[in-house]
N, C-alpha and C positions, 0 to 999 in steps of 0.2 A: 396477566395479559389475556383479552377475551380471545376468542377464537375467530379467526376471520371468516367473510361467506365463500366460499367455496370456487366462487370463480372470481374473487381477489385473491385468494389462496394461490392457485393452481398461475395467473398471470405472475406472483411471486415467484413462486417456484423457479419457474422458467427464467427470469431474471438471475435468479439465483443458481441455476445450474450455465447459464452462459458465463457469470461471472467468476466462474472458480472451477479448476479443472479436475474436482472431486468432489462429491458432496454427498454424505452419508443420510441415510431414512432417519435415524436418528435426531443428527442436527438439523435437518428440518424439521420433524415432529417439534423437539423443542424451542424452533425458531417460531413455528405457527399453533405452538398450545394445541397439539392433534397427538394420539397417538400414532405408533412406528404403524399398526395395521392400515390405518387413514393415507397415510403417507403411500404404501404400495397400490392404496386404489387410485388414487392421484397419480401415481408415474403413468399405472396402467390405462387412465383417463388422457396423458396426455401422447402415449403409445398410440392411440387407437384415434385419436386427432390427428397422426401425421408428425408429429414430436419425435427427430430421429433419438429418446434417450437411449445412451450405451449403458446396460448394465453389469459390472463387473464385481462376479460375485464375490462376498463378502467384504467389499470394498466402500461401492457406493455409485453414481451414476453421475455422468457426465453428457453434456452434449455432443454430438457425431460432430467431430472434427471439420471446420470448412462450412459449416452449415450455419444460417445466420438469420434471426428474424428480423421485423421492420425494428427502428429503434420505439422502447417504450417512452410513449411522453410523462414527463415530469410534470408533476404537480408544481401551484405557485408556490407552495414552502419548500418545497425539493428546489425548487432552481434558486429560491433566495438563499438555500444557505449553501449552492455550491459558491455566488456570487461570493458570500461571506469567507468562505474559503478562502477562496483567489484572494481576495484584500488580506487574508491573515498572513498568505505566502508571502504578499509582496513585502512583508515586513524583514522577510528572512535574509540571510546574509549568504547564502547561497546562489547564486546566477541561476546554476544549470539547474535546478530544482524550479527557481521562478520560472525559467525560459517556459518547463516541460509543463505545468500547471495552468501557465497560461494558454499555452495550446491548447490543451484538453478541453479546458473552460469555453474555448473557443470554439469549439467545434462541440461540445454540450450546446452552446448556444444555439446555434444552425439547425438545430433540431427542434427547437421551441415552437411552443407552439405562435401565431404572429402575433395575439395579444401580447404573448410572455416576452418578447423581445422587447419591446419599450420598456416592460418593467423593469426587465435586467438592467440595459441600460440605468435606469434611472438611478436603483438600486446601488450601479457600479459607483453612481457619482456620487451620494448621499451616503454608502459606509467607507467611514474611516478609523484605522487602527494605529497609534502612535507610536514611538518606538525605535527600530531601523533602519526603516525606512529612507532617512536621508543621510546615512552612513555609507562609506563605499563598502562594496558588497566583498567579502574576505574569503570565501574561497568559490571554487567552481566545481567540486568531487563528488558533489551528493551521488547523481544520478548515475556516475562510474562504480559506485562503493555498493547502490543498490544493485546494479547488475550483476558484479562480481556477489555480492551476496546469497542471489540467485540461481548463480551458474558456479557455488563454491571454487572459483579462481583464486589462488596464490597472489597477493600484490606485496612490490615491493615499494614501498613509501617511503620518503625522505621527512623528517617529523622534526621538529623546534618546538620545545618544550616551554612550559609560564615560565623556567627561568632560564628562557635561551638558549638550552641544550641540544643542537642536534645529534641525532641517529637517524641511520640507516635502517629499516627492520621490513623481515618479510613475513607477512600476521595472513592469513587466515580470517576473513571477513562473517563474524556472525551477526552482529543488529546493528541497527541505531537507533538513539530515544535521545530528547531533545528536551532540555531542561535552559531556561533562564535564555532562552534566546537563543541557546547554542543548539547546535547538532552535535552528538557523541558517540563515537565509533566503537563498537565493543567487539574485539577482535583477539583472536590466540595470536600471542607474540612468538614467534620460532626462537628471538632473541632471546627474551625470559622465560618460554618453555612454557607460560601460563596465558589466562584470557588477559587482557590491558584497554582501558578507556583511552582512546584518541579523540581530544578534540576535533573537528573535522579543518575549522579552520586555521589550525595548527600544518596542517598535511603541507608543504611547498609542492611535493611531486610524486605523482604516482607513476606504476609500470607495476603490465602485466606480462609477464614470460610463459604464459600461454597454460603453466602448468597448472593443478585442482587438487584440493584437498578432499579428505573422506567429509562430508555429514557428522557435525559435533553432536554427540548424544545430548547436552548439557539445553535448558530449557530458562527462557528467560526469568521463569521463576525461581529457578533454582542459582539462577548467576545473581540476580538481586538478595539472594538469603543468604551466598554465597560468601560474596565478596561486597554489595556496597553495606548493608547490613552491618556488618563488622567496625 
């Protein structure tokens, strides 16, 4: 990867420190082919702009909380393939996943620039993905199971199995990853004491009792060497 010019650099950066609420000298050095020293003349560049960066040492730098720049305009391949996104969600079997995507995308849009709106458009009408699509849609949990993931909340789930079995079980929410069209919930069962795959559109009912688990030390790499490996 070449190295970018300095002041496409630095409008990264800043993109990049709004969008993630930590970001190491490091992982930017290697995100922009720069060394970690480049990286500190860069924050300090954007320090000395008026850039509220917080630095927290040994950590990494974040943006001053509350503090917000104008939105960066997107390029025409950036917007075409958020376009291409949106059509790939609506394949999903998810509701509240489409719902939330669609939003986003929408208000992505509103920001275009006014050439890029007709193209969107156009874009919108001319990609199609088959598939799903004209299935009814099996479940609505996505965007509860991402939150709980987030906020390490207890859920307890009412679950019907491929061969019709239900349980009750109260799992501990660590990922999803989504294979063959489905979403898959990978989750500590209290029931079995171990991690367990949930279909998502398996789940009938969720409930949260308010309570939180500790932070699973366990690393998707390691659950996949783990356990589907085998």
């Amino acid at each position: 990867m070449e190295e970018k010019p300095r002041l496409a650099r630095l409008t990264a950066i800043i993109t990049q420190l709004q969008s993630k609420r930590l970001v190491t000298a490091t992982y930017l050095a290697e995100k922009h082919n720069v060394s970690v020293r480049t990286i500190y003349r860069d924050i300090r560049t954007l320090e000395k702009s008026g850039i509220p960066v917080v630095t927290e040492e040994g950590k990494g730098y974040s943006i001053m909380e509350g503090y917000h720049l104008p939105p960066v305009l997107f390029t025409e391949d950036e917007a075409n393939a958020l376009i291409t996104v949106e059509q790939l969600v609506l394949n999903n079997k998810d509701q509240s996943f489409i719902d939330n995507v669609s939003s986003a995308v929408e208000k992505i849009k509103s920001i275009l620039r006014y050439s890029q709106k007709g193209n969107a458009d156009l874009l919108s009408d001319r990609v199609y993905f088959g598939g799903n699509n004209r299935q009814e849609k099996s479940s609505n949990n996505l965007m509860k199971l991402q939150s709980a993931i987030v906020n390490f909340q207890v859920l307890n789930i009412e679950y019907v199995s491929s061969k019709n079995e239900k349980s009750s079980r109260n799992i501990e929410p660590f990922a999803i990853y989504s294979t063959n069209g489905n979403f898959l919930l990978i989750a500590f069962c209290r029931l079995r004491d171990d991690f367990r795959v949930f279909r998502i559109d398996y789940i009938e009912k969720i409930d949260n009792n308010g309570s939180t688990f500790t932070r699973h030390a366990m690393t998707m790499k390691t659950f996949f060497e783990k356990y589907i490996k085998k």
